[in-house]
C-alpha positions, -999 to +999 in steps of 0.1 A: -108+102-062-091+104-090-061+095-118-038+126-121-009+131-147+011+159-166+048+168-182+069+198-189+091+204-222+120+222-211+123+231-243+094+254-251+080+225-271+046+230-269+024+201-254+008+180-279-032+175-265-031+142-279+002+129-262-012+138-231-046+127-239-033+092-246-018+091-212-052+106-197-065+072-213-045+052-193-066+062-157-099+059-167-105+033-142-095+057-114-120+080-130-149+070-151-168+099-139-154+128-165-121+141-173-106+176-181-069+194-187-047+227-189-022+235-215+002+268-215+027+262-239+050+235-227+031+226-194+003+200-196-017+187-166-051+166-167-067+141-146-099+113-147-123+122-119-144+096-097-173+119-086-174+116-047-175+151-030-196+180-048-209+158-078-221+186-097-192+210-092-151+206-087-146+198-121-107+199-124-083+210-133-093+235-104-079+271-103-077+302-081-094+334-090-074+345-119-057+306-128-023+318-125-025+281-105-037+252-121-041+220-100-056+181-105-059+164-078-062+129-062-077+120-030-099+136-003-089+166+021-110+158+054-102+196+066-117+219+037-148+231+051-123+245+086-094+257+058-124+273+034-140+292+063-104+305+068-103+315+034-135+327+027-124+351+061-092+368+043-116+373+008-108+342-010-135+339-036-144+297-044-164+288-076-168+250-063-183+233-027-158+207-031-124+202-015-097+201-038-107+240-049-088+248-009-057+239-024-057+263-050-062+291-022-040+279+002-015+275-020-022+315-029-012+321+010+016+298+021+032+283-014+047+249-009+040+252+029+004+247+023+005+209+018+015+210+057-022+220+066-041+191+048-056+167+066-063+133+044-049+115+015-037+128-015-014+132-046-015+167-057+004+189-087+001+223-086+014+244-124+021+281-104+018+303-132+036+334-117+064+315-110+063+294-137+070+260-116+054+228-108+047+210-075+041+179-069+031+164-028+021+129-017+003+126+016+021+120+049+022+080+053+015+073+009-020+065+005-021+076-028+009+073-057+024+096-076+056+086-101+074+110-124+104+106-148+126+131-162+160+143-181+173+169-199+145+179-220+106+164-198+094+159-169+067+135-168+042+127-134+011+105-136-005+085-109+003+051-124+034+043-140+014+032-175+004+065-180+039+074-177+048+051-207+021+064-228+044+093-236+068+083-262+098+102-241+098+076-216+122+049-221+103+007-214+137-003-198+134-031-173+160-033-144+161-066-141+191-075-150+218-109-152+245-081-147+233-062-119+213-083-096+201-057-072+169-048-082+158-087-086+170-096-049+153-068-035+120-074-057+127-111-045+139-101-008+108-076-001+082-091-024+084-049-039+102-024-052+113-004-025+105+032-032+117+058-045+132+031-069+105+012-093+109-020-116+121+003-145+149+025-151+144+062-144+111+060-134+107+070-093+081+073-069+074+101-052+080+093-021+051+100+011+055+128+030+071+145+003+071+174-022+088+180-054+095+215-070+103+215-110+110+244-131+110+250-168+150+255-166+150+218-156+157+218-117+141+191-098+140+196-063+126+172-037+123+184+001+103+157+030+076+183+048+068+154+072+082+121+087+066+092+113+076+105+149+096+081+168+078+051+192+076+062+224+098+035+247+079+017+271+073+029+305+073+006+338+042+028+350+025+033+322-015+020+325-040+015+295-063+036+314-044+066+311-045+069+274-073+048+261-099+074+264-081+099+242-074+073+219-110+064+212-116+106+209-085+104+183-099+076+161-134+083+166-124+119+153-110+103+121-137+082+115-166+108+112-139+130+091-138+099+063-177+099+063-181+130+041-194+118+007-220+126-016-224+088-029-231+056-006-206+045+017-199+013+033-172-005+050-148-037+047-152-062+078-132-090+079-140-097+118-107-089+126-104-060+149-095-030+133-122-030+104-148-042+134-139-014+155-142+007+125-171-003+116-188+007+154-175+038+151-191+045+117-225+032+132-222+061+163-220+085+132-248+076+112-284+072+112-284+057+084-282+018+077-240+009+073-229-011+044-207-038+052-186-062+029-166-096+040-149-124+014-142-160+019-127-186+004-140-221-005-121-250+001-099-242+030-115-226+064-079-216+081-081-184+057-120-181+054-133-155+086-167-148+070-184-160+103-164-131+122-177-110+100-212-123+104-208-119+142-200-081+139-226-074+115-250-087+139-237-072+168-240-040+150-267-041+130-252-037+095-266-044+066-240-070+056-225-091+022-209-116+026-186-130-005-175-164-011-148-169-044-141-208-052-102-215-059-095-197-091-055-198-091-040-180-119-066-165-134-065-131-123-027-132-121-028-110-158-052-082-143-036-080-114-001-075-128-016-048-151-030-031-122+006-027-105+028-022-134+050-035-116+061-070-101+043-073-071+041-104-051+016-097-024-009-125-032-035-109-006-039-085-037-067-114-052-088-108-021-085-076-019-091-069-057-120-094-057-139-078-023-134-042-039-150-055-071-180-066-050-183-040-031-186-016-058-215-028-070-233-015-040-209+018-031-185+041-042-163+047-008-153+018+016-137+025+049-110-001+058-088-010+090-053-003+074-028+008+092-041-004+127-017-031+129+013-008+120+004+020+148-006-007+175+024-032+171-007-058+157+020-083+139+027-115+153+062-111+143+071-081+168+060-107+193+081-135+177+110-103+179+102-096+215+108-136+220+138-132+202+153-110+229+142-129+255+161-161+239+193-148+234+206-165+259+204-199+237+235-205+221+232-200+180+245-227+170+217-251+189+186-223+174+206-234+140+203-272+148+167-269+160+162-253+128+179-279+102+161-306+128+126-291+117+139-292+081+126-329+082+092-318+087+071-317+060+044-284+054+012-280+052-009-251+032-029-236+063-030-206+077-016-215+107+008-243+094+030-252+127+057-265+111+064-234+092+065-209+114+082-227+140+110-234+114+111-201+105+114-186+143+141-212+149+158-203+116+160-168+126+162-170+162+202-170+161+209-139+139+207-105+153+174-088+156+171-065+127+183-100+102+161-117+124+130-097+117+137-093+082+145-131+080+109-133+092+094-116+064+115-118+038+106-140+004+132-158-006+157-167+024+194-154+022+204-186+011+175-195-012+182-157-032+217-171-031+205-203-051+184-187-076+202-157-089+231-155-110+260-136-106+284-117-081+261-095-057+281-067-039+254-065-010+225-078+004+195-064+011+183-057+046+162-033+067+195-013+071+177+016+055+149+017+073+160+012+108+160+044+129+193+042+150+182+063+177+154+043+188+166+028+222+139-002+218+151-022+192+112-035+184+102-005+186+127+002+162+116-025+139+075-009+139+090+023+126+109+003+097+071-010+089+056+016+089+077+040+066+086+004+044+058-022+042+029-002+050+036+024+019+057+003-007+031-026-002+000-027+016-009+004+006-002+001-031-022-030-031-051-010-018-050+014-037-043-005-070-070-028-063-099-006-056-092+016-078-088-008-104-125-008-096-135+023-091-141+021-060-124+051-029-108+033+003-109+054+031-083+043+059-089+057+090-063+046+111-037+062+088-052+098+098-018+116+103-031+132+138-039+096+152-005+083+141+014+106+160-008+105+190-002+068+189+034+070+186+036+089+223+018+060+239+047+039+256+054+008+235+047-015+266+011-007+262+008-013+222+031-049+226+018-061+262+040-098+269+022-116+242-006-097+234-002-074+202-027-043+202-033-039+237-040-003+238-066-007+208-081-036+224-089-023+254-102+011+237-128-012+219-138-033+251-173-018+251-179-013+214-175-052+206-177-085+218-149-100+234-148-124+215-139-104+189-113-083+207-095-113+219-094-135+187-059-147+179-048-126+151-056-132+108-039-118+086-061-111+051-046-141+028-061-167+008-054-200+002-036-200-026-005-226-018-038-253-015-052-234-055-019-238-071-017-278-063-046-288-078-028-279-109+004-272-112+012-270-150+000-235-156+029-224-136+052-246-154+042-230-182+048-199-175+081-201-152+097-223-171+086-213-210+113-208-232+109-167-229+114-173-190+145-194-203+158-165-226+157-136-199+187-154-175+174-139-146+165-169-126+185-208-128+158-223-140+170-259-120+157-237-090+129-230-101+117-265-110+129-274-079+106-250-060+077-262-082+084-300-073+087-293-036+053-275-037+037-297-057+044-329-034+037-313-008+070-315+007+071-276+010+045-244+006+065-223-016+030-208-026+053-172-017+083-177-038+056-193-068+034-164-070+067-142-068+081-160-098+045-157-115+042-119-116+078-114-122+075-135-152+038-121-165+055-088-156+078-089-184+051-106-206+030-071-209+054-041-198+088-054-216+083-076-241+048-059-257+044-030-275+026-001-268-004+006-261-010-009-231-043-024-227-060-046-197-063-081-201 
């Protein structure tokens, strides 16, 4: 694993070693293990390096025999050893064991159609010498990040956007804007940035499935080399039995790829299913003692599944850690913001930054269950969605007056608070399913985005973009927009962020691109079965754990922050309602207090919108407002 970044003068500039240097700098924590890079004139690459596969060797930049290409490289390739001994076969000559050396070759071979044949996660960028071009390739469902920016005289790439603005070409200019809302009621709409589009101007993400071509005349040229196969619709005949088998084989298969390592591995178990079933299927592949790692929360045991954990550790005989964080509010909001250079407003990221921290003292790879919930229909909501379509028959206007009706009722901080999610079903319940769904999940309502941002907006956002117009099953429809919107432009950013703020490699096997489009021919009535989510999955783990396990109502990885921020509630008056928060004229700040009040008494749990607000605000704090260079709190 590593931190990757580079540029290109169109100009015949030569690179300056220390410019890119200085950006090098800025990915250490992807890569304490050693660092190298490749200048030719106005091409630059280098890269930090976490030490996980051939310790000794694969020093990068890596290069074919005579380093006409030049690559640096993040991620793992689960296929090498099958590609190599294809190589190897045709005369290829490797100076390293490790994996990212088959890139080089490949590339020698097939040119831009070699990222096709690999089989993991990765960001990749590849200087062909002969040519005299660079490529650049994410993996197929964006487990690792690559961003670039360029005009008419760079092109800059790194794997985290400070990097990028450690090279004095790149502009600091924020988006946010009071004259052109859009970017602040999408960031406040989707909780992200959806990619290719970031929080500043020019910058872009590259987005997954994707490669980029850039020449030294300037030409930027992005082509997609894979995309998510459509859901399968459901099928009256279609029986568990008939596919549950193969599944197992599929997942099993991915699981003993993600073992390779040359430095101790463990795995995440929050006692949910798909990190438990994970978890079994590392401990068929090992003879070895697994690692396991949990976190729980003090003060509120709605979010706190430790003793799920516990019960799968047991049942499989892992040597298991369990965590347990006291309420610690805003204090990591700073790091965390640093982390993601961009607002991000995903509060599971304190969990998950916190268990990634712990977990690195005892490893350096952690397998997790992401991505289960995204092939297997494992959301709550595509169940609230199927209800939905079952309930149309209800008149609109009496879903709208069951919904101003629970208005009245105050909420609670839980997990599982009734009153919210049953005003949020009703609220929803009479728009059409696509507004429905993204109703569900948005932020900041329609009519609360309406409230708190100024000006004339031209458009709202919506799942418009996302929504595959071909698919006949309209939730099926809405699992496709999941997994090509939240699953890469949040869940997976916060896992990669956050352990690699650490140094620590997550392995996700469920995202193996072979599983997920095996999983997307199983008909859609066996993944969402009446109300029960997963039923595929579940009943491909029925002899690997206990029941009890497989059957649990579903948890989603939160914490309880709504219950931390009203113990004290004047740090976030500080901060959203400072005089700098004032100046900026993004947000009416009559709102904002508002929100704060109606958390604070308990009225509402606005715990969402605050923490939104929060890294919005802290945003600004360290990536507009400071100076470079950019340093962690």
């Amino acid at each position: 694993m590593c931190g990757i970044c580079g540029l290109i003068h169109f100009d015949d500039q030569p690179v300056d070693s220390r410019a890119l240097s200085a950006m090098n700098a800025q990915l250490r924590h992807r890569g304490p293990d050693g660092e190298g890079a490749f200048i030719a004139g106005g091409l630059g690459l280098a890269m930090r390096r976490l030490k996980i596969i051939d310790i000794a060797g694969s020093d990068q930049p890596l290069h074919n025999e005579d380093g006409a290409i030049q690559l640096v490289f993040n991620g793992e390739i689960y296929n090498y050893r099958e590609l190599r001994r294809q190589l190897d076969a045709r005369g290829h000559r490797f100076h390293t064991a490790g994996d990212g050396e088959t890139i080089a070759h490949l590339y020698e071979e097939q040119g831009a159609d070699a990222v096709g044949k690999l089989r993991g996660m990765f960001a990749l960028a590849l200087w062909d010498g002969r040519e005299k071009k660079l490529l650049l390739a994410r993996d197929r469902l964006g487990q690792k990040p690559l961003y670039y920016y360029h005009d008419r005289r760079i092109f800059v790439f790194a794997s985290e956007i400070k990097a990028l603005l450690a090279q004095p070409a790149v502009p600091r200019i924020s988006r946010f804007s009071p004259d052109d809302p859009a970017a602040l009621m999408d960031y406040l709409s989707f909780g992200y940035i959806p990619a290719p589009d970031t929080a500043f101007a020019g910058i872009k993400m590259l987005e997954p499935g994707t490669i980029l071509q850039v020449d030294l005349a300037g030409a930027v040229h992005t082509r997609r080399y894979w995309t998510p196969p459509p859901q399968a619709p459901p099928e009256v005949n279609a029986r568990a039995a008939d596919y549950k088998e193969e599944l197992r084989a599929q997942l099993d298969e991915a699981v003993r790829l993600r073992l390779i390592s040359d430095v101790p591995l463990g795995a995440f178990l929050s006692g949910g299913l798909d990190s438990s079933l994970i978890a079994a299927l590392m401990r068929r592949h090992s003879n070895a003692e697994i690692k396991t790692f949990s976190i729980g929360f003090v003060g509120d045991d709605s979010f706190d599944e430790t003793s799920y954990a516990e019960i799968v550790a047991r049942h499989l005989g892992t040597q298991h850690q369990a965590f347990r964080v006291e309420p610690m509010s805003l204090d990591l909001l700073p790091r965390l913001v640093w982390q993601h250079d961009q607002p991000f407003a995903d509060s599971s990221a304190i969990p998950t930054f916190l268990v990634s921290q712990m977990t690195r003292e005892h490893v350096t790879v952690a397998l997790t269950g992401d991505g289960g919930d995204e092939l297997f229909a494992g959301y709550e909501r595509f169940y609230a969605a199927q209800l939905m379509q079952r309930l149309s028959f209800v008149p609109a206007p009496i879903m709208r007056g069951l919904s101003r009706l629970l208005e009245r009722l105050p909420e609670g901080t839980t997990y599982y608070d009734r009153a919210r999610r049953t005003r949020r079903f009703a609220r929803a319940a009479g728009m059409p399913l696509h507004d429905a769904y993204f109703d569900m999940v948005r932020l900041f309502s329609a009519d609360l985005l309406d409230e708190i941002v100024p000006g004339k907006r031209s458009s709202a956002p919506s799942l418009a973009a996302w929504i595959n117009a071909q698919q006949s099953q309209p939730v099926a429809a809405l699992l496709e927009a999941n997994l090509t919107s939240y699953l890469p432009d949040d869940l997976l950013i916060k896992a990669d962020r956050c352990s690699m703020a650490t140094s620590l490699e997550v392995r996700a096997p469920f995202l193996d691109h072979q599983l997920a489009e095996y999983a997307a021919g199983i008909p859609f009535n066996l993944k969402l079965r009446r109300a029960q989510t997963k039923h595929i999955l579940k009943e491909a783990a029925r002899d690997l754990l206990p029941d009890a396990i497989i059957d649990r109502k579903k948890h989603g990885f939160g914490i309880p922050l709504g219950a931390w921020l009203r113990r004290d509630m004047r740090p976030v008056r500080d901060l959203l309602l400072s005089r700098p928060a004032r100046d900026r004229g993004l947000l009416k700040l009559p709102v904002v207090e508002r929100l704060i009040e109606q958390h604070e008494t308990g009225q509402r749990d606005k715990n969402r919108q605050l923490w939104a607000l929060l890294t919005l605000e802290e945003w600004h704090r360290q990536f507009v407002d400071s100076e470079y260079p950019l340093a962690p709190p």
